[in-house]
Structures are given as C-alpha cells and as structure tokens.
PDB file of the backbone (N, CA, C, O) and the ligand in Angstrom, with CONECT records:
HET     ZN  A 101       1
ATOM      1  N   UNK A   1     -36.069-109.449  57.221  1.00  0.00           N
ATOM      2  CA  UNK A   1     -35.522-108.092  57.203  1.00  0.00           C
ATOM      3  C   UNK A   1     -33.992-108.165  57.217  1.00  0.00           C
ATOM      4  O   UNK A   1     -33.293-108.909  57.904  1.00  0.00           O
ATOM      5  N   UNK A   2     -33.621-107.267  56.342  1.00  0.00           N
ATOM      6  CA  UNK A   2     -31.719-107.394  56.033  1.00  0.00           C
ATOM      7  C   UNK A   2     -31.387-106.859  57.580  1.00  0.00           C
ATOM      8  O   UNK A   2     -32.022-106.271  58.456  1.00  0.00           O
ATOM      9  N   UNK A   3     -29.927-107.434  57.415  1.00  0.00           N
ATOM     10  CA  UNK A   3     -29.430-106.178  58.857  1.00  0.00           C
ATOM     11  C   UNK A   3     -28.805-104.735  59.107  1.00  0.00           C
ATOM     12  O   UNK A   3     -28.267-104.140  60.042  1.00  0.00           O
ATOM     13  N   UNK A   4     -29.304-104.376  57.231  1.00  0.00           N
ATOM     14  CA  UNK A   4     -28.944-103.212  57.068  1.00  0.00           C
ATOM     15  C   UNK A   4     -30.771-102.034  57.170  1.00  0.00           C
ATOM     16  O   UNK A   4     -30.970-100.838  57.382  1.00  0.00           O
ATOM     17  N   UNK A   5     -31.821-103.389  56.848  1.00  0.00           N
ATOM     18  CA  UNK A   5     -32.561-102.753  57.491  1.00  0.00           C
ATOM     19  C   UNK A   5     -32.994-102.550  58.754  1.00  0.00           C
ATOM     20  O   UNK A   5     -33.612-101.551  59.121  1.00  0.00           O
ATOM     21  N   UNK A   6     -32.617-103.677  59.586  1.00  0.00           N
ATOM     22  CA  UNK A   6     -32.190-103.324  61.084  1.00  0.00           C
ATOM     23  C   UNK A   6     -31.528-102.354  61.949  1.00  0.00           C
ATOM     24  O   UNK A   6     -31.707-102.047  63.127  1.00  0.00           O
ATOM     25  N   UNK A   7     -30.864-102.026  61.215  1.00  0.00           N
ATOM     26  CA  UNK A   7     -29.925-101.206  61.701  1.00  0.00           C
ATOM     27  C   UNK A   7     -30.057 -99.620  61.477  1.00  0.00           C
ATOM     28  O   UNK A   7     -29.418 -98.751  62.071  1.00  0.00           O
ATOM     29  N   UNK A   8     -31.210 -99.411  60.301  1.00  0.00           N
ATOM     30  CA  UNK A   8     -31.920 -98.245  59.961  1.00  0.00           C
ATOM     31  C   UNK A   8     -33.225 -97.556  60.583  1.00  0.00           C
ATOM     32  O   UNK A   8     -33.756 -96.447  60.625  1.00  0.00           O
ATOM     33  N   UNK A   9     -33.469 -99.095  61.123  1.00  0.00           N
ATOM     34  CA  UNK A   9     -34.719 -98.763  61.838  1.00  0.00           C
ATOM     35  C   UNK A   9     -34.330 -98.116  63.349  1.00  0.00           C
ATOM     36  O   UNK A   9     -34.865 -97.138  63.871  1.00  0.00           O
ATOM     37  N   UNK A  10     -33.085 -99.071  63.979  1.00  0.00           N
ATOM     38  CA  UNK A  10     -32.307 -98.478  65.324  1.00  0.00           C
ATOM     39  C   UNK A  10     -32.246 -97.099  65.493  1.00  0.00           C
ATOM     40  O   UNK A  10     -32.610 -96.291  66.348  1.00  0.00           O
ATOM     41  N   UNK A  11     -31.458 -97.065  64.009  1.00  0.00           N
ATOM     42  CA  UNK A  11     -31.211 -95.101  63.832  1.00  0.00           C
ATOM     43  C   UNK A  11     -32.485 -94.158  63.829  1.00  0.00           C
ATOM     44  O   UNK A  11     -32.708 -93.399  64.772  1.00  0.00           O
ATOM     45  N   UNK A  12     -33.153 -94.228  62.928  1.00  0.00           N
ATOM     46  CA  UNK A  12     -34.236 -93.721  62.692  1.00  0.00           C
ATOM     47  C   UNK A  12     -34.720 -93.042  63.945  1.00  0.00           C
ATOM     48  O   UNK A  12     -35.052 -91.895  63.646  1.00  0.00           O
ATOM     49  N   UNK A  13     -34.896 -93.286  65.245  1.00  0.00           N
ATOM     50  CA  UNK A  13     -35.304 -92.856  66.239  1.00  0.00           C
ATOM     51  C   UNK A  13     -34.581 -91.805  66.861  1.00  0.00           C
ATOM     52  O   UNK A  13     -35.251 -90.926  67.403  1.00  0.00           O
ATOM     53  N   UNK A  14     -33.345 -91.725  66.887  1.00  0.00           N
ATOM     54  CA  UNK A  14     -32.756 -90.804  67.168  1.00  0.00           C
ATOM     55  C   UNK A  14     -32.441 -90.071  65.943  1.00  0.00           C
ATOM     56  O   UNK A  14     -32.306 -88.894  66.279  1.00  0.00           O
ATOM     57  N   UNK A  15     -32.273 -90.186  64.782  1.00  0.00           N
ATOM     58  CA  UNK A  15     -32.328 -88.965  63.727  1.00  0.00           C
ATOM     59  C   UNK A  15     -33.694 -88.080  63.656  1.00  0.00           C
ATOM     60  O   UNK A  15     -33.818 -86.884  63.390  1.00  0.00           O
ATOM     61  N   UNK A  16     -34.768 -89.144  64.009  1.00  0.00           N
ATOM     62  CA  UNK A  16     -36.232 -88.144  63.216  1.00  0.00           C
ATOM     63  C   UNK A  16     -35.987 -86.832  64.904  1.00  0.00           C
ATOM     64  O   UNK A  16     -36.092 -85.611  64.786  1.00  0.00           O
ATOM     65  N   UNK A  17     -35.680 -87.531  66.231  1.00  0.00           N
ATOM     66  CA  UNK A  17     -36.181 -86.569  67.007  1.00  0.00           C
ATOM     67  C   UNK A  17     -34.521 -85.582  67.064  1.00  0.00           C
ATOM     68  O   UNK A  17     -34.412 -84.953  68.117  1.00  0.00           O
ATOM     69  N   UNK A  18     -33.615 -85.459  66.322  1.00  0.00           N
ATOM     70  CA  UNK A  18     -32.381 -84.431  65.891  1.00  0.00           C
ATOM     71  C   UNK A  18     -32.660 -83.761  64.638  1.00  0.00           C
ATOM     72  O   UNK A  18     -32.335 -82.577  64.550  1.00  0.00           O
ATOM     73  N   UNK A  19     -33.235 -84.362  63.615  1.00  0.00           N
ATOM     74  CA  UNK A  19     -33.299 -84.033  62.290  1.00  0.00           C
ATOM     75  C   UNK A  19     -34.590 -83.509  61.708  1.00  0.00           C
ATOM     76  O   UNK A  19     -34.762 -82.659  60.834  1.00  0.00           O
ATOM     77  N   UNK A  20     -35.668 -84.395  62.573  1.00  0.00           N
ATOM     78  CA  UNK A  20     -37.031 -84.413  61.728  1.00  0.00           C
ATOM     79  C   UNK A  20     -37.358 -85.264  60.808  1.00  0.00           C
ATOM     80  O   UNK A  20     -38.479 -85.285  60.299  1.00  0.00           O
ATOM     81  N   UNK A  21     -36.383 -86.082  60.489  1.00  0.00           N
ATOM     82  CA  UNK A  21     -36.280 -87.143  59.257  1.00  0.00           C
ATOM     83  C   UNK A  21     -35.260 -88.657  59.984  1.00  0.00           C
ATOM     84  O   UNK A  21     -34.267 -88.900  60.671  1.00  0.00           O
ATOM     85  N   UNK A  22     -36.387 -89.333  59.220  1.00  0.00           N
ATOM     86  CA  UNK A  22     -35.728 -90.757  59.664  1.00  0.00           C
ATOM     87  C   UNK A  22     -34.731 -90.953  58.937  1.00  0.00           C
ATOM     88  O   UNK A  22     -34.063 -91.895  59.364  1.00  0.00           O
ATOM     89  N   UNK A  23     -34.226 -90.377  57.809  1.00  0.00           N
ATOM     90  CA  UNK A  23     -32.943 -90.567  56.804  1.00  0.00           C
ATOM     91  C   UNK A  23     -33.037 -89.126  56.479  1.00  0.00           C
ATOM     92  O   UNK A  23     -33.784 -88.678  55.609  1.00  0.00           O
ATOM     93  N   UNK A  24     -32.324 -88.494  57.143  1.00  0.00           N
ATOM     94  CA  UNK A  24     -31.167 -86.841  56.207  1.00  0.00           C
ATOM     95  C   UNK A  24     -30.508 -87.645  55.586  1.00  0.00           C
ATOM     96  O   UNK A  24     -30.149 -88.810  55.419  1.00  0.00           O
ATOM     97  N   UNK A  25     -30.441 -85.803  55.070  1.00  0.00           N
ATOM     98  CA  UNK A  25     -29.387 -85.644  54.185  1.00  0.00           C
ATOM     99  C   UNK A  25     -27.952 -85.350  54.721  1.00  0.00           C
ATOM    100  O   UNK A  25     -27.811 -84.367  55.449  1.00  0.00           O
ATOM    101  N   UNK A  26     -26.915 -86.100  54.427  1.00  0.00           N
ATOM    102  CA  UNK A  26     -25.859 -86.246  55.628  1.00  0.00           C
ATOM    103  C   UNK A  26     -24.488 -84.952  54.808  1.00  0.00           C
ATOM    104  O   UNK A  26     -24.340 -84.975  53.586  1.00  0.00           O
ATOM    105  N   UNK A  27     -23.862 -84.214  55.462  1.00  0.00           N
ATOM    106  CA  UNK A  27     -22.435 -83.884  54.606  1.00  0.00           C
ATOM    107  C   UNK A  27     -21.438 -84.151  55.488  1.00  0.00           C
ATOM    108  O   UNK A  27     -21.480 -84.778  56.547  1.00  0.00           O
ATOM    109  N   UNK A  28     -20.650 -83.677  55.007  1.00  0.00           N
ATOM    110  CA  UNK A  28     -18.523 -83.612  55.630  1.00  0.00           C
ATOM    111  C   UNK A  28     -19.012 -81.870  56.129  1.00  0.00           C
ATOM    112  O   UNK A  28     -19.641 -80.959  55.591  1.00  0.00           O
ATOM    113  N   UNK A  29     -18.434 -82.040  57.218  1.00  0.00           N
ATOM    114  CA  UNK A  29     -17.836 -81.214  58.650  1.00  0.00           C
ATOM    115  C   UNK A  29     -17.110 -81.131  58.689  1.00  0.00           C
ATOM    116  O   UNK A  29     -16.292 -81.813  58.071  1.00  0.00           O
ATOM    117  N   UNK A  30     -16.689 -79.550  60.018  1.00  0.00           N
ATOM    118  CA  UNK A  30     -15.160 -79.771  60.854  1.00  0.00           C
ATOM    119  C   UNK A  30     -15.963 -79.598  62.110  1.00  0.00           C
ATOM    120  O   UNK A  30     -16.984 -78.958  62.361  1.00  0.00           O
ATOM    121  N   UNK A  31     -14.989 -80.557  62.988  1.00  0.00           N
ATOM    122  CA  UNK A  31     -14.537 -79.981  64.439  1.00  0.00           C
ATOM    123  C   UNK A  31     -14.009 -79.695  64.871  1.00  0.00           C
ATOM    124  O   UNK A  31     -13.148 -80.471  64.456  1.00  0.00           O
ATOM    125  N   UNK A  32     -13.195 -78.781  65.964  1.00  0.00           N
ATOM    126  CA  UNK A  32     -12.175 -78.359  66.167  1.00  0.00           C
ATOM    127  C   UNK A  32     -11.075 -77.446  64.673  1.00  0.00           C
ATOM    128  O   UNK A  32     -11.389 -76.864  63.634  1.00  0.00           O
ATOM    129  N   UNK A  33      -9.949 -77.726  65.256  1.00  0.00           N
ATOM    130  CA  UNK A  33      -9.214 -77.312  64.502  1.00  0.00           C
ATOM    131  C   UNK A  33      -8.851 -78.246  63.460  1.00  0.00           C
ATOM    132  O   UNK A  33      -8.283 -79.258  63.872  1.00  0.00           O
ATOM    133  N   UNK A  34      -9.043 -78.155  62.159  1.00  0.00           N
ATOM    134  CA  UNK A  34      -8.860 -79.032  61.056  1.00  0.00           C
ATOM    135  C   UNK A  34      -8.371 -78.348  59.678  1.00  0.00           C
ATOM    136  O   UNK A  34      -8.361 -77.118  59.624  1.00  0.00           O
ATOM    137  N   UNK A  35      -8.032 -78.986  58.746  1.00  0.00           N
ATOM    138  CA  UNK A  35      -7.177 -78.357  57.760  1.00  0.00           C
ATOM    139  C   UNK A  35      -8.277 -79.570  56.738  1.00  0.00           C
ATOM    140  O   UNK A  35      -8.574 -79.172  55.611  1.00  0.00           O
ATOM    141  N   UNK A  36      -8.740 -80.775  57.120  1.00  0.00           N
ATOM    142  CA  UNK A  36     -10.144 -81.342  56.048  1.00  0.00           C
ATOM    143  C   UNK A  36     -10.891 -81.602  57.031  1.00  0.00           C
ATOM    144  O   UNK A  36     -10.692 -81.558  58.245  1.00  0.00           O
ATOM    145  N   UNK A  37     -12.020 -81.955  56.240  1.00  0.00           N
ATOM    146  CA  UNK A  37     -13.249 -82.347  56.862  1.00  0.00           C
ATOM    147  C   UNK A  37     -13.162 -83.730  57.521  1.00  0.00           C
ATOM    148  O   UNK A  37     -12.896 -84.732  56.857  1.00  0.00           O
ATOM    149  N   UNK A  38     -13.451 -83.770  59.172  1.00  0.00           N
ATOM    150  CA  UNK A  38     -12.702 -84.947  60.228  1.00  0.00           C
ATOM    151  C   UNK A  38     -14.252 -85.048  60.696  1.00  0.00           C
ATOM    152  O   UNK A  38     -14.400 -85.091  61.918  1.00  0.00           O
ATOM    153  N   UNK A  39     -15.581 -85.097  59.803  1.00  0.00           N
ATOM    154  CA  UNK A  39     -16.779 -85.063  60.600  1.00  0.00           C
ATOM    155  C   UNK A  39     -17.725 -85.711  59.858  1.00  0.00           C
ATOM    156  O   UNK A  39     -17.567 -85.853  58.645  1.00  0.00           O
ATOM    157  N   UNK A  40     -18.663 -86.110  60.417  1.00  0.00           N
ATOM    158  CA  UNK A  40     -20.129 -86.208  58.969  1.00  0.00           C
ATOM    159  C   UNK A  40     -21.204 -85.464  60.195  1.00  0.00           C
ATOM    160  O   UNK A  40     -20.933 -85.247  61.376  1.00  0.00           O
ATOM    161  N   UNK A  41     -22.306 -85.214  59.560  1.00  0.00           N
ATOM    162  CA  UNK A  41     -23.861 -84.454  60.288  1.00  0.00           C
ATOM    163  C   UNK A  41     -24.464 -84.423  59.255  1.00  0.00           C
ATOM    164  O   UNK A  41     -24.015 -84.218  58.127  1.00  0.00           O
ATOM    165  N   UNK A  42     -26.028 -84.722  59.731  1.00  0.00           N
ATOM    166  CA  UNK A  42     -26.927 -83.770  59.147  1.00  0.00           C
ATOM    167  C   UNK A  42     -27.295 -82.794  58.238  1.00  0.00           C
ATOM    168  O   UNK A  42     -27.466 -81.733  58.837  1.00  0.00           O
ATOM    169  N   UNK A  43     -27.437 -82.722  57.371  1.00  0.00           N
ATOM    170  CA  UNK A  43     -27.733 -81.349  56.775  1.00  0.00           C
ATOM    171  C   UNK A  43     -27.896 -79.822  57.980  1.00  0.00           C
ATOM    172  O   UNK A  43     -28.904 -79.949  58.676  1.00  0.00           O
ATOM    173  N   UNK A  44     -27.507 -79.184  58.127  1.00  0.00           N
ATOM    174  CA  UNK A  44     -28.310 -77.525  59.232  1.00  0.00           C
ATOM    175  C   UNK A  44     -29.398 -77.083  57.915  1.00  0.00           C
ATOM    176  O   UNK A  44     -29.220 -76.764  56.740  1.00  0.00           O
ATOM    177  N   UNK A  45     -30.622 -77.257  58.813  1.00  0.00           N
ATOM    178  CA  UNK A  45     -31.637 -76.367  58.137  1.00  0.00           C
ATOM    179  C   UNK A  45     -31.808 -74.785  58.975  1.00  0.00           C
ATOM    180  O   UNK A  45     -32.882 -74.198  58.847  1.00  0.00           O
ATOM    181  N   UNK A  46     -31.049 -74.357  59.551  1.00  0.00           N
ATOM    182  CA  UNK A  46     -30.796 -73.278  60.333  1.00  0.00           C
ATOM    183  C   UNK A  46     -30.715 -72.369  59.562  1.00  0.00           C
ATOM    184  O   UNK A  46     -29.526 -72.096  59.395  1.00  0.00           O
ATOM    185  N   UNK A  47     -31.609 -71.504  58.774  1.00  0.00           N
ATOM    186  CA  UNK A  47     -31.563 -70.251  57.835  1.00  0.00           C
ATOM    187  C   UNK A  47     -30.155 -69.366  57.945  1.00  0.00           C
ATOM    188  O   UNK A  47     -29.476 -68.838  57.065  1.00  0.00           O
ATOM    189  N   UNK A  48     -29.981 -69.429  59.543  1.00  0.00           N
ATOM    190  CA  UNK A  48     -28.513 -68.355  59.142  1.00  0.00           C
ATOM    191  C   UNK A  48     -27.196 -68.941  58.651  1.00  0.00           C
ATOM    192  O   UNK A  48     -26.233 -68.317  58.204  1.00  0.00           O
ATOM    193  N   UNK A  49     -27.384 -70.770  58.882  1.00  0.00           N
ATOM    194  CA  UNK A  49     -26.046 -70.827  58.624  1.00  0.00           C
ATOM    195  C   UNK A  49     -25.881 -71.496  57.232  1.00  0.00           C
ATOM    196  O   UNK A  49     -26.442 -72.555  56.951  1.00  0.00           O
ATOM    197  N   UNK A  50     -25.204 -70.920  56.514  1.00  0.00           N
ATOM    198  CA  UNK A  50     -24.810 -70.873  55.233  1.00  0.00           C
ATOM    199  C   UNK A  50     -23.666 -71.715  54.973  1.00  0.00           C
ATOM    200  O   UNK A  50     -22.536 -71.243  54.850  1.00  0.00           O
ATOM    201  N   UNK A  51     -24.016 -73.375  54.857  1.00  0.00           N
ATOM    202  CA  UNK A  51     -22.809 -74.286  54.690  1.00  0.00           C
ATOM    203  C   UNK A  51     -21.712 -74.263  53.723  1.00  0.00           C
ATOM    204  O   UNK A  51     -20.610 -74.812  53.727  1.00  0.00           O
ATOM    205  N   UNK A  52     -22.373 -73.388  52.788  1.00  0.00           N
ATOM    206  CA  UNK A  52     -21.178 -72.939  51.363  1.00  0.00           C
ATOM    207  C   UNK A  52     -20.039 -72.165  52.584  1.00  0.00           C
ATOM    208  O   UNK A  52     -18.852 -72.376  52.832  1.00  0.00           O
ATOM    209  N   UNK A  53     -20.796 -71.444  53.015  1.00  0.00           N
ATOM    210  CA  UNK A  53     -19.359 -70.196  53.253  1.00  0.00           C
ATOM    211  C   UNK A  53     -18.616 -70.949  54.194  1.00  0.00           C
ATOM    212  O   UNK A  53     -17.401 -71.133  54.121  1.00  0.00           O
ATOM    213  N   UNK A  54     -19.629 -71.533  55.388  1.00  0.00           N
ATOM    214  CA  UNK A  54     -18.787 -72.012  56.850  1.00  0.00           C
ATOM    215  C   UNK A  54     -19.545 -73.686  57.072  1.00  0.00           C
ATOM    216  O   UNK A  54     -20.687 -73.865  57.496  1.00  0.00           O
ATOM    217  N   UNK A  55     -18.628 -74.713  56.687  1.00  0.00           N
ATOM    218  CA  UNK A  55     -19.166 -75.887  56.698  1.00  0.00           C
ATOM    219  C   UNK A  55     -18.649 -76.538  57.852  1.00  0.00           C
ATOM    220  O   UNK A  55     -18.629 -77.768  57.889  1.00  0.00           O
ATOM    221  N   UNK A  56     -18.146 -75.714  58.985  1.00  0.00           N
ATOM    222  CA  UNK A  56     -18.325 -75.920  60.431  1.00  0.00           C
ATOM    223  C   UNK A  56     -19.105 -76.588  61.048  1.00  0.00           C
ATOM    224  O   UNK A  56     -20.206 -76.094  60.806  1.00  0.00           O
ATOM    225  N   UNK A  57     -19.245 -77.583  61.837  1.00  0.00           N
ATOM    226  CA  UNK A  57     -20.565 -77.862  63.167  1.00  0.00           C
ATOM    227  C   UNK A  57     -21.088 -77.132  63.798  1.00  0.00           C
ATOM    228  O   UNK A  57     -21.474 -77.946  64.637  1.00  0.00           O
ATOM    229  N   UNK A  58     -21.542 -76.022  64.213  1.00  0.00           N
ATOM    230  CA  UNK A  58     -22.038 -75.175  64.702  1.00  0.00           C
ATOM    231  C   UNK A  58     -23.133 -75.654  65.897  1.00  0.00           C
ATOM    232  O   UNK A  58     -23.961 -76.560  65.814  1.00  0.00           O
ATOM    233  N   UNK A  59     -22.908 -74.887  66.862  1.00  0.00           N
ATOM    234  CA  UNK A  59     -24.652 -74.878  67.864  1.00  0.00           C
ATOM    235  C   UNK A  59     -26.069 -74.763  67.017  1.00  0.00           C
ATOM    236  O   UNK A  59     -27.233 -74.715  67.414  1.00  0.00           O
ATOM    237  N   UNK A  60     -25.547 -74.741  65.806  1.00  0.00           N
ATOM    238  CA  UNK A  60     -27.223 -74.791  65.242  1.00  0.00           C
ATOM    239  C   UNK A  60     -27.515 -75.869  64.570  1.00  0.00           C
ATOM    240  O   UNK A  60     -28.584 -76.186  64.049  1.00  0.00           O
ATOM    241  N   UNK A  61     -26.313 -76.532  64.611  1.00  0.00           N
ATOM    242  CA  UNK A  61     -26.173 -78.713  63.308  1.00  0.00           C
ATOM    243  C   UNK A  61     -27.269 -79.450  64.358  1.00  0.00           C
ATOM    244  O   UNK A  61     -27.424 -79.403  65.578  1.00  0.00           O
ATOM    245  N   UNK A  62     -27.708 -79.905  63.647  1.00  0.00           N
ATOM    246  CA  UNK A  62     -28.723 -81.213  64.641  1.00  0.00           C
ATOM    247  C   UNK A  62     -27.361 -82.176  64.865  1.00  0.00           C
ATOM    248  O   UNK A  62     -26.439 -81.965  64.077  1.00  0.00           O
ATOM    249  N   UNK A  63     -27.212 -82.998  65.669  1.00  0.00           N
ATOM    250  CA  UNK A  63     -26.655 -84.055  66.048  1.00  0.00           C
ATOM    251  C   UNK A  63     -27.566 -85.215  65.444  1.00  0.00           C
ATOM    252  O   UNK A  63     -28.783 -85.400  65.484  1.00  0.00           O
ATOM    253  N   UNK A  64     -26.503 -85.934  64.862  1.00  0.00           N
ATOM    254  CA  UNK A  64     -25.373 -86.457  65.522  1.00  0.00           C
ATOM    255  C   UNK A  64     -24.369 -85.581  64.522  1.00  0.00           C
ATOM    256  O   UNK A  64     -24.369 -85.514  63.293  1.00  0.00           O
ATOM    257  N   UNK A  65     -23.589 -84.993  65.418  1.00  0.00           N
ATOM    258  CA  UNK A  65     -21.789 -84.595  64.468  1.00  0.00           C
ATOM    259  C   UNK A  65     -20.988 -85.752  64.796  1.00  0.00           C
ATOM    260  O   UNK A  65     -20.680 -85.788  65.987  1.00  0.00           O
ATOM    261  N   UNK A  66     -20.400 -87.064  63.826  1.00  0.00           N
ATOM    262  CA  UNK A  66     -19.593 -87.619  64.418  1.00  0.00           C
ATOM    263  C   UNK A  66     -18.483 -87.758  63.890  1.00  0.00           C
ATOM    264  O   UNK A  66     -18.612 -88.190  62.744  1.00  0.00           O
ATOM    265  N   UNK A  67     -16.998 -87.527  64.308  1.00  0.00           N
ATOM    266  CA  UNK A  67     -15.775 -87.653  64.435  1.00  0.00           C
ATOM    267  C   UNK A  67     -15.738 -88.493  63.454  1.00  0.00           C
ATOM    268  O   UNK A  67     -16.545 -89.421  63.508  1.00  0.00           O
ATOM    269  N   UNK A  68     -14.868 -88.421  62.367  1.00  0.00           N
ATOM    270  CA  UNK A  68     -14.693 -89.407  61.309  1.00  0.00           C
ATOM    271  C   UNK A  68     -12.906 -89.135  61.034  1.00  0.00           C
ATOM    272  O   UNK A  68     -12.317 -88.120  61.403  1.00  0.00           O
ATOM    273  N   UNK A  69     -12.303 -90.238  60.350  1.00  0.00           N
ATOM    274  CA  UNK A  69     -10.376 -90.178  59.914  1.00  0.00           C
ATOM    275  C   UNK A  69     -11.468 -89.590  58.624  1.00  0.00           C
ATOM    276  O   UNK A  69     -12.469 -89.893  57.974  1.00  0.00           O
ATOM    277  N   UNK A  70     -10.299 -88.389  58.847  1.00  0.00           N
ATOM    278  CA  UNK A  70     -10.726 -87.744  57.105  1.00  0.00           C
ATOM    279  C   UNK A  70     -10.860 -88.408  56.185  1.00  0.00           C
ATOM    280  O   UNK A  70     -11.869 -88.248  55.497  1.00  0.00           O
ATOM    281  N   UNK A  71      -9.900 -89.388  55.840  1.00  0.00           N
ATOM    282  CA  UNK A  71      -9.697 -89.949  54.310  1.00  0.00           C
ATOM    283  C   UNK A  71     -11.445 -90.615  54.121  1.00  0.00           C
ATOM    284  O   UNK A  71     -12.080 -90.566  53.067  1.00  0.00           O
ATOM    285  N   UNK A  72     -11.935 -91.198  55.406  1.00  0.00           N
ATOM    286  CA  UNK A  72     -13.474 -91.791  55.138  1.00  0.00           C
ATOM    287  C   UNK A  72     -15.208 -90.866  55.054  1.00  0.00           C
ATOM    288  O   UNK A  72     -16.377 -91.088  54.738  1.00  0.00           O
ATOM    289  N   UNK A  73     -14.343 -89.783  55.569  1.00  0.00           N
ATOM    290  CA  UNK A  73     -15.953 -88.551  55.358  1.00  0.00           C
ATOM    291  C   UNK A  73     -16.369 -88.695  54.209  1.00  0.00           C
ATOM    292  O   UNK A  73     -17.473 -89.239  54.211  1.00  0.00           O
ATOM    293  N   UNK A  74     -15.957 -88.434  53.130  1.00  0.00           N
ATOM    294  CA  UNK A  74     -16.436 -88.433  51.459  1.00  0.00           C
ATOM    295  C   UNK A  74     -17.312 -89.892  51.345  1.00  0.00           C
ATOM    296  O   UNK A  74     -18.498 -89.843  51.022  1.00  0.00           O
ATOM    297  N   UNK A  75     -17.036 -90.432  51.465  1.00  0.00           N
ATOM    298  CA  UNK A  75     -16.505 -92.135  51.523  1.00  0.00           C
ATOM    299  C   UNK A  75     -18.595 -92.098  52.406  1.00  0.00           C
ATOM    300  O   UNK A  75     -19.645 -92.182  51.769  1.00  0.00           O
ATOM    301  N   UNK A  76     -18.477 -91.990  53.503  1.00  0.00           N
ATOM    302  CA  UNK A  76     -19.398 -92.519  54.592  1.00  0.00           C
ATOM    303  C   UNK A  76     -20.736 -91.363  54.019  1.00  0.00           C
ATOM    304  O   UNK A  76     -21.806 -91.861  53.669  1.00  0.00           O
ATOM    305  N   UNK A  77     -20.558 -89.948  53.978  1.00  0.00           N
ATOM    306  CA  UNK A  77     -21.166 -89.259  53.601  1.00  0.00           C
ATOM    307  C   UNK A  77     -22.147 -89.832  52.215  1.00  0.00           C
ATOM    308  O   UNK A  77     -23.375 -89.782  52.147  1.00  0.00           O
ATOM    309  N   UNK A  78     -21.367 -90.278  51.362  1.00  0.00           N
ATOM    310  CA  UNK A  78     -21.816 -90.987  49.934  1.00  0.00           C
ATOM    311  C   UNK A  78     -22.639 -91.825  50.114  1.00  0.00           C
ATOM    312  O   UNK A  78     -23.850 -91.641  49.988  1.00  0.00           O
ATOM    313  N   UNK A  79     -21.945 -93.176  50.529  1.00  0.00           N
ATOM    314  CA  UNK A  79     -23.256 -94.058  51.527  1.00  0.00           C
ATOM    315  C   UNK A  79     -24.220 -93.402  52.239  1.00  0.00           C
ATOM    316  O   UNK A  79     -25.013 -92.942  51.417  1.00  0.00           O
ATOM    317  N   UNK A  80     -24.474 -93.192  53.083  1.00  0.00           N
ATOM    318  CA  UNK A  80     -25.396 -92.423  54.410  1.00  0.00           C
ATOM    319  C   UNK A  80     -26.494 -91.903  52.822  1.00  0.00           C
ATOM    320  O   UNK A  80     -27.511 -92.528  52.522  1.00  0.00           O
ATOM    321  N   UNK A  81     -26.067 -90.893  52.157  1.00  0.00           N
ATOM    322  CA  UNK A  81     -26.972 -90.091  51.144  1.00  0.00           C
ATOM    323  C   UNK A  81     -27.135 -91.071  50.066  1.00  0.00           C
ATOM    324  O   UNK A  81     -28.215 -91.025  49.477  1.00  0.00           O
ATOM    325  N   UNK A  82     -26.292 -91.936  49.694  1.00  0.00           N
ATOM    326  CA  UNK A  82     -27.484 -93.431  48.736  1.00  0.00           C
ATOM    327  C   UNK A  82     -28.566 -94.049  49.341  1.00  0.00           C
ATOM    328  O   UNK A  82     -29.612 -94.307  48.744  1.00  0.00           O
ATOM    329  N   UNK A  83     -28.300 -94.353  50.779  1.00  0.00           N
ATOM    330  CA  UNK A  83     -29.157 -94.843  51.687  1.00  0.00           C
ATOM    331  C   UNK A  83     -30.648 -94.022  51.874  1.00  0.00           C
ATOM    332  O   UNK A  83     -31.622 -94.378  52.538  1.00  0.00           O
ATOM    333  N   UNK A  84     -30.524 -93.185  51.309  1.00  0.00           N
ATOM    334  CA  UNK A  84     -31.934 -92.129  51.418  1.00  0.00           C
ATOM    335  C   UNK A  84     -32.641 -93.082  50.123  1.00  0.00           C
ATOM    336  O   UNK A  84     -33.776 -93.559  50.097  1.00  0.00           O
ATOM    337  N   UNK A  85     -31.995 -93.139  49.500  1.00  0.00           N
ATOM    338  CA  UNK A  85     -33.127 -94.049  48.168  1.00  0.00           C
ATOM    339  C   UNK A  85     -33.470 -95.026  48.840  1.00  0.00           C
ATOM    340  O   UNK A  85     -34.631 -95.334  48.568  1.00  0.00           O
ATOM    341  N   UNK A  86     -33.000 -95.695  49.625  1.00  0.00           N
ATOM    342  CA  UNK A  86     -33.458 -96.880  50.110  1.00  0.00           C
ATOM    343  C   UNK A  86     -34.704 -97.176  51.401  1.00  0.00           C
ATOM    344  O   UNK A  86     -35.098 -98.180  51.995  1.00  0.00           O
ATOM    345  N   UNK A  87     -35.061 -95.625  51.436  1.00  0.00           N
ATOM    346  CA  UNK A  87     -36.406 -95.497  52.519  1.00  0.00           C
ATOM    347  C   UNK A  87     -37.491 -96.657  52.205  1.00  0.00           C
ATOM    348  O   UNK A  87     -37.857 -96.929  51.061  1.00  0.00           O
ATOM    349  N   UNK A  88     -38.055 -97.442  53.625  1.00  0.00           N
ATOM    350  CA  UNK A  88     -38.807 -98.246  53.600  1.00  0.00           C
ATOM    351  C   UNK A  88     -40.047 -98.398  53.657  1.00  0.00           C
ATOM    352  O   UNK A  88     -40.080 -99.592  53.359  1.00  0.00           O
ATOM    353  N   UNK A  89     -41.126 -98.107  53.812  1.00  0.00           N
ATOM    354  CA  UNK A  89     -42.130 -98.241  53.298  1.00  0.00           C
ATOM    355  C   UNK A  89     -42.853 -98.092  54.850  1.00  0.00           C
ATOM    356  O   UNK A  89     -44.076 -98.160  54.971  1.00  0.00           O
TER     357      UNK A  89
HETATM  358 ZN    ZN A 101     -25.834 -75.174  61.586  1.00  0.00          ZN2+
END
C-alpha cells in the first residue's frame, strides 16, 4: 500500500463522520476577515447556503475548515478533488 494510500485511509474516518463521504468534494473558503480565499472545506450540502453568493465557512460547513497561505488554496483544493478519482476499492 502507497503512503498516499495510507494516509487516505487515516483521513477517511474523520471526513465520512463530518462529510458523509470518505473523499468530498473539497473548495477555497474564507475565515475571518479576508480579501482571498485563506481556507479549503468540504463541499456545504446545507440547502440554505448558497456557495456562489457567500463562499464563507459558515456554522453549517462540515469540518474540517482548514487555514491555508492563500497563494496554496487553488493549488491543495485541485489535488484533494483529483484525489476523488483515486477512491479505493
Ligand atoms: Zn455551509
């Protein structure tokens, strides 16, 4: 087993019981006060909140929201969501 599948399997446990899924779908966030996106999370399957308009963290994001240097959200987000093709069997 790679140690990138190691390291999926670690996660997996705490995403399926935040997410419902052993691999989401991940985007770029804010926290706090920000002028770009300083975050990655989860997809919100939360009907009211509408990530087009307000792509905020909100009390309704599953966790994990984690703190990212802007320039790498795009960057980590991209990975994290290739990594969904790579579900294991
Ligand atoms: Zn939400």
């Amino acid at each position: 087993m790679s140690t990138l599948d190691t390291a999926r399997r670690a996660a997996a446990e705490l995403l399926r019981e935040s997410t419902g899924s052993d691999l989401p779908e991940w985007r770029a966030t804010f926290v706090g006060e920000a002028h770009a996106a300083n975050a990655i999370a989860p997809i919100c399957t939360d009907e009211e909140h509408i990530e087009s308009e307000d792509p905020s963290a909100l009390d309704c994001c599953p966790e994990p929201v984690i703190p990212v240097d802007p320039p790498l959200v795009e960057y980590l987000v991209a990975l994290l969501n290739a990594d969904r093709e790579g579900r294991w069997a």
